[in-house]
N, CA, C and O of each residue as an XYZ file, in Angstrom:
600
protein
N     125.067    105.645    103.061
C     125.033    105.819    101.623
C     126.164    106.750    101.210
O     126.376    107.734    101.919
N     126.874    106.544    100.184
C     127.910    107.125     99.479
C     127.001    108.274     98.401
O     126.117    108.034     97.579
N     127.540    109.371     98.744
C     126.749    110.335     98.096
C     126.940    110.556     96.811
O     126.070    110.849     95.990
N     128.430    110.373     96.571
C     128.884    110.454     95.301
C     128.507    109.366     94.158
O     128.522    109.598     92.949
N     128.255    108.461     94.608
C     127.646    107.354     94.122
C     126.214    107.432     93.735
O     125.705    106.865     92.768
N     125.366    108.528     94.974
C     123.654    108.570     94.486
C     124.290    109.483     93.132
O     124.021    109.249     91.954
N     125.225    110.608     93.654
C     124.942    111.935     92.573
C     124.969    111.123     90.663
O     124.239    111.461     89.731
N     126.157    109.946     90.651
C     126.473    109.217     89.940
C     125.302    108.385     89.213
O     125.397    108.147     88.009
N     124.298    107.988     89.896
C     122.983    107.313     89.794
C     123.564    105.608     89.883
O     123.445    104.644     89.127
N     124.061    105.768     90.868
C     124.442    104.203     91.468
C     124.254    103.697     92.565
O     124.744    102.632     92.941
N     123.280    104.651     93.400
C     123.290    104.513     94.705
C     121.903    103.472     94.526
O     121.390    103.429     93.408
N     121.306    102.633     95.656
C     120.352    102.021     95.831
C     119.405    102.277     97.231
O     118.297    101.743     97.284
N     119.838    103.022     98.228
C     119.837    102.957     99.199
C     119.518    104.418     99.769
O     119.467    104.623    100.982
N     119.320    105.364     98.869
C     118.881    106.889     99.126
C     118.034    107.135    100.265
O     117.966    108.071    101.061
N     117.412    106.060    100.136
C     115.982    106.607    101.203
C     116.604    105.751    102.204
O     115.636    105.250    102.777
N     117.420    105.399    102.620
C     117.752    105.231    103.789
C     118.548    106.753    104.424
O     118.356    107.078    105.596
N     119.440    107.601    103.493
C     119.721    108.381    103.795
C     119.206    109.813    103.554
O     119.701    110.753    104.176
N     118.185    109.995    102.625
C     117.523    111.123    102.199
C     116.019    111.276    103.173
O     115.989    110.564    104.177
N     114.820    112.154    102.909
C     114.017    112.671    104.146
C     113.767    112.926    105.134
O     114.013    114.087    105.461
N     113.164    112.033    106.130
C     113.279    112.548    107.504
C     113.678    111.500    108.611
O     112.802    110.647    108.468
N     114.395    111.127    109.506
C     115.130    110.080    110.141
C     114.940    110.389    111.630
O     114.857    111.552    112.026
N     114.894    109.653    112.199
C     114.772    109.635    113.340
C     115.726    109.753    113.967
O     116.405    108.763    113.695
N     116.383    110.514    114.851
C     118.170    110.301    115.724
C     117.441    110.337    117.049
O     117.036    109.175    117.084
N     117.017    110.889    118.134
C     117.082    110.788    119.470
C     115.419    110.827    119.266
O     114.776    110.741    118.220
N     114.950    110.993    120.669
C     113.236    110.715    121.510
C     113.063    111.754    120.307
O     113.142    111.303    119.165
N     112.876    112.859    120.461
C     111.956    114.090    119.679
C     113.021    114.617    118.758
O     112.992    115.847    118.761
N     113.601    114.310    118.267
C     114.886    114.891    116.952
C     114.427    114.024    116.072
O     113.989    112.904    116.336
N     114.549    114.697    114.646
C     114.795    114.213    113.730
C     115.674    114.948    112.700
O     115.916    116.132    112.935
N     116.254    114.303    111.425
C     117.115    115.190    110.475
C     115.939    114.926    109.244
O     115.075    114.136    108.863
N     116.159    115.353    109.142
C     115.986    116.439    107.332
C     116.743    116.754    106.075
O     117.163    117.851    105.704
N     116.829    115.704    105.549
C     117.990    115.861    103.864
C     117.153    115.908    103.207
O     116.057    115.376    103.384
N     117.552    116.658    102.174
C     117.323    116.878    100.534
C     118.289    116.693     99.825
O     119.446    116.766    100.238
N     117.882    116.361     98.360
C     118.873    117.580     97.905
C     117.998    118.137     96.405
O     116.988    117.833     95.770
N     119.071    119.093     96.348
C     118.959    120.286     95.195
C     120.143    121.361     94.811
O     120.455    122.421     95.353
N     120.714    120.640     93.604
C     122.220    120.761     93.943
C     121.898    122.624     92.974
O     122.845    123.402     93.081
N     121.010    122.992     92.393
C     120.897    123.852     91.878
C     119.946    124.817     93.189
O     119.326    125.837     92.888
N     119.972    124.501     94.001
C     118.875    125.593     95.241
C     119.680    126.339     95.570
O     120.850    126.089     95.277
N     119.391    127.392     96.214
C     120.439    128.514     96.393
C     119.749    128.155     98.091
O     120.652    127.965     98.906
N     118.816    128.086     98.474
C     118.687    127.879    100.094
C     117.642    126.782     99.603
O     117.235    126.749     98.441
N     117.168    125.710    100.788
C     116.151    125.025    101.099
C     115.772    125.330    102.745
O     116.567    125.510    103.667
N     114.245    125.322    102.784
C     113.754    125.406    103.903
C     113.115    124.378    104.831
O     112.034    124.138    104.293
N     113.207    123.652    105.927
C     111.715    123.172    106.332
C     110.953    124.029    106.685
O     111.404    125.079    107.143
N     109.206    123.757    106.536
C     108.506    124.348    107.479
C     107.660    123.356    107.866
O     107.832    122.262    107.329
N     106.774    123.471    108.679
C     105.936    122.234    109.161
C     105.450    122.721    110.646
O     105.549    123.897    110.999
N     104.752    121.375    111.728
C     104.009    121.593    112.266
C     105.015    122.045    113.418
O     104.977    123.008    114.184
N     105.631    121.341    113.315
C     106.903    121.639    114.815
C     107.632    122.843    114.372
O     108.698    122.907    114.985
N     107.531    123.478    113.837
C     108.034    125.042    113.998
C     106.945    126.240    113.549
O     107.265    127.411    113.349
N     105.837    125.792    113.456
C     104.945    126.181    112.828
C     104.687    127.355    111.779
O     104.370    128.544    111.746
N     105.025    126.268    110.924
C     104.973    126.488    109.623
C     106.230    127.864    109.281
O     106.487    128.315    108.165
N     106.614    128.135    110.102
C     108.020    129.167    109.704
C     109.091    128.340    109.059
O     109.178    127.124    109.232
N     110.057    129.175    108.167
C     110.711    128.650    107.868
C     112.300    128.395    108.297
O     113.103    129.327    108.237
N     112.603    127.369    108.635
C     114.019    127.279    108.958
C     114.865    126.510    107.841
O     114.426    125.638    107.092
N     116.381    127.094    107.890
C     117.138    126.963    106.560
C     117.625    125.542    106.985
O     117.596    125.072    108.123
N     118.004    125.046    106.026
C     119.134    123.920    106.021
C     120.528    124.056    105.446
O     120.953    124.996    104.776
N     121.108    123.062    105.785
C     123.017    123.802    105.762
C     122.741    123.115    104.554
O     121.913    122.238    104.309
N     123.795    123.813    103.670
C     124.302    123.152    102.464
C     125.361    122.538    102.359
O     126.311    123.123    102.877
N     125.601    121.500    101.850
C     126.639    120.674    101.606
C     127.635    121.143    100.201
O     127.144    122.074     99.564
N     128.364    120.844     99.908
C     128.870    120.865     98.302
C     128.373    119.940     97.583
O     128.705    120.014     96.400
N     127.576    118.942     97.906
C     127.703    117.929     97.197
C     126.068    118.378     96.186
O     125.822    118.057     95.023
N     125.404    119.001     96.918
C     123.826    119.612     96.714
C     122.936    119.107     98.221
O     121.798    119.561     98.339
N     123.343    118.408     99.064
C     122.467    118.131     99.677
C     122.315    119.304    101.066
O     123.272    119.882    101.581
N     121.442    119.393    101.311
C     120.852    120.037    102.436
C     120.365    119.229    103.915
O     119.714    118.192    103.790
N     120.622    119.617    104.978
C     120.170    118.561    105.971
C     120.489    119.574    107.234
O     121.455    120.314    107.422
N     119.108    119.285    108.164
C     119.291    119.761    109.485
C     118.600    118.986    110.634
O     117.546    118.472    110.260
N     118.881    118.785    111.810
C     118.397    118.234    112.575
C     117.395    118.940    113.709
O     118.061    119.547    114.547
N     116.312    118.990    113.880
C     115.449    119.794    114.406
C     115.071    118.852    115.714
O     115.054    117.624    115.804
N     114.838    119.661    116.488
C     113.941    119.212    118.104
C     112.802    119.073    118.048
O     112.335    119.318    116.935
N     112.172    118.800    118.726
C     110.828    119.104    119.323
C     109.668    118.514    118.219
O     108.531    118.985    118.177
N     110.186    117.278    117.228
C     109.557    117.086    116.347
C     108.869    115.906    116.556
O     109.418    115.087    117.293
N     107.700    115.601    116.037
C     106.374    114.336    116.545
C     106.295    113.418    115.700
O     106.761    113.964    114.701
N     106.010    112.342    115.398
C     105.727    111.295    114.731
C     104.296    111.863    114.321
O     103.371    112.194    115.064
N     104.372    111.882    112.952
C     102.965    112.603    111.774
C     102.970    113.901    111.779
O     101.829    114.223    111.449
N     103.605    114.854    111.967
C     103.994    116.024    112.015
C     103.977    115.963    110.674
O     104.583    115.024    110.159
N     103.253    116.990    109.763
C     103.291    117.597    108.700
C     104.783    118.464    108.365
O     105.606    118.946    109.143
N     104.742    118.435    107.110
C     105.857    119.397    106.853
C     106.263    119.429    105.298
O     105.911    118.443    104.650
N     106.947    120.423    104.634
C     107.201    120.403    103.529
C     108.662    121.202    103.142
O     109.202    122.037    103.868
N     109.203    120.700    101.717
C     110.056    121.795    102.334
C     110.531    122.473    100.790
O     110.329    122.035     99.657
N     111.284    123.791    101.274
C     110.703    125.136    100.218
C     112.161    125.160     99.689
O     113.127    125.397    100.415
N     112.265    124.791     97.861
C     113.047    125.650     97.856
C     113.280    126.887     97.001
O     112.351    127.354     96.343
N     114.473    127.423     96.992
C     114.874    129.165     96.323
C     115.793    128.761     95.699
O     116.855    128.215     96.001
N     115.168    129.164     94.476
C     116.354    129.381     93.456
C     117.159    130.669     93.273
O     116.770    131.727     93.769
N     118.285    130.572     92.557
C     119.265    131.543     92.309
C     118.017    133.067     92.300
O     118.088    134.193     92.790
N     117.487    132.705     91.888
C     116.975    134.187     91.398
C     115.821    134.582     92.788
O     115.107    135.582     92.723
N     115.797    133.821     93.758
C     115.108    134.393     95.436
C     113.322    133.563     94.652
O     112.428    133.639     95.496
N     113.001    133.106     93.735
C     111.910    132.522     93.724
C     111.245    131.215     94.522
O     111.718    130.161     94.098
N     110.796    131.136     95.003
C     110.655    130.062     96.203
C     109.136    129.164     95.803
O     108.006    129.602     95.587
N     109.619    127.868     95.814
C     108.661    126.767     95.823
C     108.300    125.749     96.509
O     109.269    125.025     96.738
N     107.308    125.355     96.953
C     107.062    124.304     97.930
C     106.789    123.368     97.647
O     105.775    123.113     96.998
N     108.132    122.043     98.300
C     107.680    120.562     97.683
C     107.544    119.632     98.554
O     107.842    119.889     99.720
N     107.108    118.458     98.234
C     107.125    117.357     99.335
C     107.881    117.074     99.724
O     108.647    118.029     99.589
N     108.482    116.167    100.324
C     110.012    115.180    100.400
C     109.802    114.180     99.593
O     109.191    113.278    100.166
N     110.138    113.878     98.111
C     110.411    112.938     97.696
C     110.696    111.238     98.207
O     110.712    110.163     97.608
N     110.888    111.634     99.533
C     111.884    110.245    100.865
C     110.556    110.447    101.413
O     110.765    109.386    102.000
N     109.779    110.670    101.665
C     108.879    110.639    102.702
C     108.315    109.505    102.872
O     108.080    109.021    101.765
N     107.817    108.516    104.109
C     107.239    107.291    103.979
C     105.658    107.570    104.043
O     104.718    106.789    104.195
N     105.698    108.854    103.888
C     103.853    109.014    104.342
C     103.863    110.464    103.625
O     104.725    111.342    103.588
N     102.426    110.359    103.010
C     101.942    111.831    102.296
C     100.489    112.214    103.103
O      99.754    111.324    103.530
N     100.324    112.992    103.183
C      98.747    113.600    103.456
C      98.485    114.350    102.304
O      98.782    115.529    102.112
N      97.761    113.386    101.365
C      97.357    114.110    100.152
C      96.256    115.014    100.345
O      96.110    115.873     99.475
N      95.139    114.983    101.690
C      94.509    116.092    101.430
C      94.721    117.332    101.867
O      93.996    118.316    101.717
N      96.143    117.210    102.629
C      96.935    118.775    103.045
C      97.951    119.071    102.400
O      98.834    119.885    102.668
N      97.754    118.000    101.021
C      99.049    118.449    100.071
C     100.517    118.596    101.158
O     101.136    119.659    101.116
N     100.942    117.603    101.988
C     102.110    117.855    102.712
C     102.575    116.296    102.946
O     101.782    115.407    102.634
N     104.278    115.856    103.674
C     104.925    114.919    104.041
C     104.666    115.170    105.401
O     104.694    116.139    106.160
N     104.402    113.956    105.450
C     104.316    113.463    107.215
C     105.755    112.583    107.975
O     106.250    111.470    107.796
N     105.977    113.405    108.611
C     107.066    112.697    109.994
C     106.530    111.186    109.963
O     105.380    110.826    110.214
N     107.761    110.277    109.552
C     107.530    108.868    109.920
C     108.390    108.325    109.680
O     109.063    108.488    108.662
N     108.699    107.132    111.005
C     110.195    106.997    110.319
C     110.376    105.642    111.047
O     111.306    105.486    111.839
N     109.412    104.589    110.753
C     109.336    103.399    110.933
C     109.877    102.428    110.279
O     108.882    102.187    109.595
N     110.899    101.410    109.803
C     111.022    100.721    109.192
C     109.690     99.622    108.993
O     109.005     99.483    110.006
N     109.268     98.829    107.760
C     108.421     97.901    107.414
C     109.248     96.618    107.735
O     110.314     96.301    107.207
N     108.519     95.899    108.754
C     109.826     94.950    109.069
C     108.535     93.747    108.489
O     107.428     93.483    108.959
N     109.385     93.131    107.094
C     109.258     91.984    106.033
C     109.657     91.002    106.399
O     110.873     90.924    106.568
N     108.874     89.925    106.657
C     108.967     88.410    106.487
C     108.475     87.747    105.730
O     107.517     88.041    105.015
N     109.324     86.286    105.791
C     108.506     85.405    105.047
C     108.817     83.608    105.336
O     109.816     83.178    105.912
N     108.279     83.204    105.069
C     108.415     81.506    105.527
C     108.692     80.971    103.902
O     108.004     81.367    102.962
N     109.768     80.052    103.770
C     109.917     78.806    103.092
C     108.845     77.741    103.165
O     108.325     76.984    103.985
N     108.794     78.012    102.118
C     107.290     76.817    102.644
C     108.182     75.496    101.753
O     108.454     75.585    100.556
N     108.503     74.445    102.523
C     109.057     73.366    101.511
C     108.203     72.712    100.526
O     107.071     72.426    100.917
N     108.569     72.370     99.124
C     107.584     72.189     98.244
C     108.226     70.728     98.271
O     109.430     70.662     98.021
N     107.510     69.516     98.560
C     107.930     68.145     97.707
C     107.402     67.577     97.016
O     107.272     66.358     97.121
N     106.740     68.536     95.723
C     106.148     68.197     94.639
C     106.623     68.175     93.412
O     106.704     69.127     92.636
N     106.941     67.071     93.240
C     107.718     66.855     91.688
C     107.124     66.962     90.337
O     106.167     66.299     89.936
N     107.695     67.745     89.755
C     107.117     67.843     87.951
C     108.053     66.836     87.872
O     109.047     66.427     88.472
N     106.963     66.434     86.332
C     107.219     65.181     85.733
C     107.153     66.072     84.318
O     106.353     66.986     84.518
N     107.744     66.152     82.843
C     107.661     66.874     82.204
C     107.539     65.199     80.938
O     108.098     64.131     81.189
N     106.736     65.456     79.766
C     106.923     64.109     78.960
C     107.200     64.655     78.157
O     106.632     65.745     78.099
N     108.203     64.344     77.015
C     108.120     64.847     75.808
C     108.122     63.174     74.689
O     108.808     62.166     74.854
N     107.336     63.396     73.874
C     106.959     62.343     73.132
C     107.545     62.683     71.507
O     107.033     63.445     70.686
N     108.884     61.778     71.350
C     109.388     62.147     70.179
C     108.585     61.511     69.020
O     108.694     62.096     67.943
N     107.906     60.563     69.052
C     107.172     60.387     68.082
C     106.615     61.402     67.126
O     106.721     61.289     65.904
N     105.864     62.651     67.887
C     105.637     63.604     66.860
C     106.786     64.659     66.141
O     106.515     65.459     65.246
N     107.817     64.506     66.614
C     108.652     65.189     65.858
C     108.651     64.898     64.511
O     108.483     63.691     64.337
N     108.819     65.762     63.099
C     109.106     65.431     61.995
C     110.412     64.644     61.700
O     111.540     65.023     62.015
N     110.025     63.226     60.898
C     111.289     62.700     60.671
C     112.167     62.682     59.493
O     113.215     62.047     59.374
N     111.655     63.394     58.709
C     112.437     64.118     57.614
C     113.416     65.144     57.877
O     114.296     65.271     57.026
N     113.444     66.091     59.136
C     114.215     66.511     59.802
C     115.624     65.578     60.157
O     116.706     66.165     60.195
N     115.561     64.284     60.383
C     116.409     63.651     60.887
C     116.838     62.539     59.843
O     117.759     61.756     60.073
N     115.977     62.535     58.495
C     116.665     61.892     57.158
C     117.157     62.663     56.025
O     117.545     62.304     54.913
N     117.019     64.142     56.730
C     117.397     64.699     55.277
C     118.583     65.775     55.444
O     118.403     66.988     55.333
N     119.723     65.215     55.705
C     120.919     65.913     56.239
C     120.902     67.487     55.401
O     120.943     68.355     56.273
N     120.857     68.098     54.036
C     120.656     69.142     54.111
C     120.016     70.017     54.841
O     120.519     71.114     55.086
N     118.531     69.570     55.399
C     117.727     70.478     55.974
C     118.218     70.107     57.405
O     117.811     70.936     58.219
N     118.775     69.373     57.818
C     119.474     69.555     59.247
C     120.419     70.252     59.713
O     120.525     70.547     60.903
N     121.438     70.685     58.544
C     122.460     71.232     58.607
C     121.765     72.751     58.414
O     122.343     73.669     58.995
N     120.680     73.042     57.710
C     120.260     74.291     57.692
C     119.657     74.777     58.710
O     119.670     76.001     58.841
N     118.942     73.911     59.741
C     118.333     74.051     61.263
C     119.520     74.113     61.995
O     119.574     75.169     62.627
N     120.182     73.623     62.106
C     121.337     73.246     62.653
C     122.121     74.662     63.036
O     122.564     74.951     64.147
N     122.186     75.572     61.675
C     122.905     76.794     61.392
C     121.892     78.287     62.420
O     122.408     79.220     63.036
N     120.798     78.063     62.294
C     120.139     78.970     63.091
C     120.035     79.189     64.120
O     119.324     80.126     64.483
């Protein structure tokens, strides 16, 4: 994904590059963004619950790649604004929530979508029966030329 393009609101494809991703056996990365955060944190189950920073980009995004991390591993991540006030949010990218621990869950499965063509060889037949058309429409050249105009 072209970042400049999400920042732009043209991107389509964010969540392929934003939340949590899978790179090796037990790694995963971690993007945000928050181009106004002065730091973002993860915390979660694989570091338990401490907080570790993420690098900042220029662009606003934040991203780090952590070890030792599990498939459903809770986690959330915090951020600080200019003024050191700190808030805790989901991942927006997340493919999984645990709404009753209020947290994003590690997951990073693609939904692999199919589908079959089913061939249809059923023909519409459509009738249209000019008989009921009005035929004063078609003898009275003023009012045709006035249908005509609309």
């Amino acid at each position: 994904m072209d970042t400049r393009s999400f920042i732009e609101g043209r991107a389509k494809d964010a969540y392929k590059f934003f939340g949590n991703h899978k790179k090796t056996n037990n790694s995963y990365i971690f993007r945000s963004y928050a181009p106004n955060a002065r730091n973002v944190y993860v915390i979660g189950d694989f570091n338990g619950w401490k907080e570790e920073k993420l690098r900042k980009y220029s662009t606003g995004v934040f991203s780090k790649t952590i070890k030792k991390v599990n498939k459903f591993d809770k986690y959330l991540f915090v951020i600080e604004d200019n003024d050191g006030n700190k808030s805790y949010k989901l991942d927006l990218f997340a493919k999984l929530c645990d709404l009753e621990n209020q947290s994003s869950v590690v997951f990073d499965e693609a939904f692999k979508f199919s589908y079959k063509i089913r061939e249809n060889n059923n023909i519409n037949i459509y009738q249209v029966n000019f008989e009921n058309l009005d035929r004063e429409i078609f003898e009275n050249k003023k009012r045709w030329i006035l249908l005509s105009n609309i």
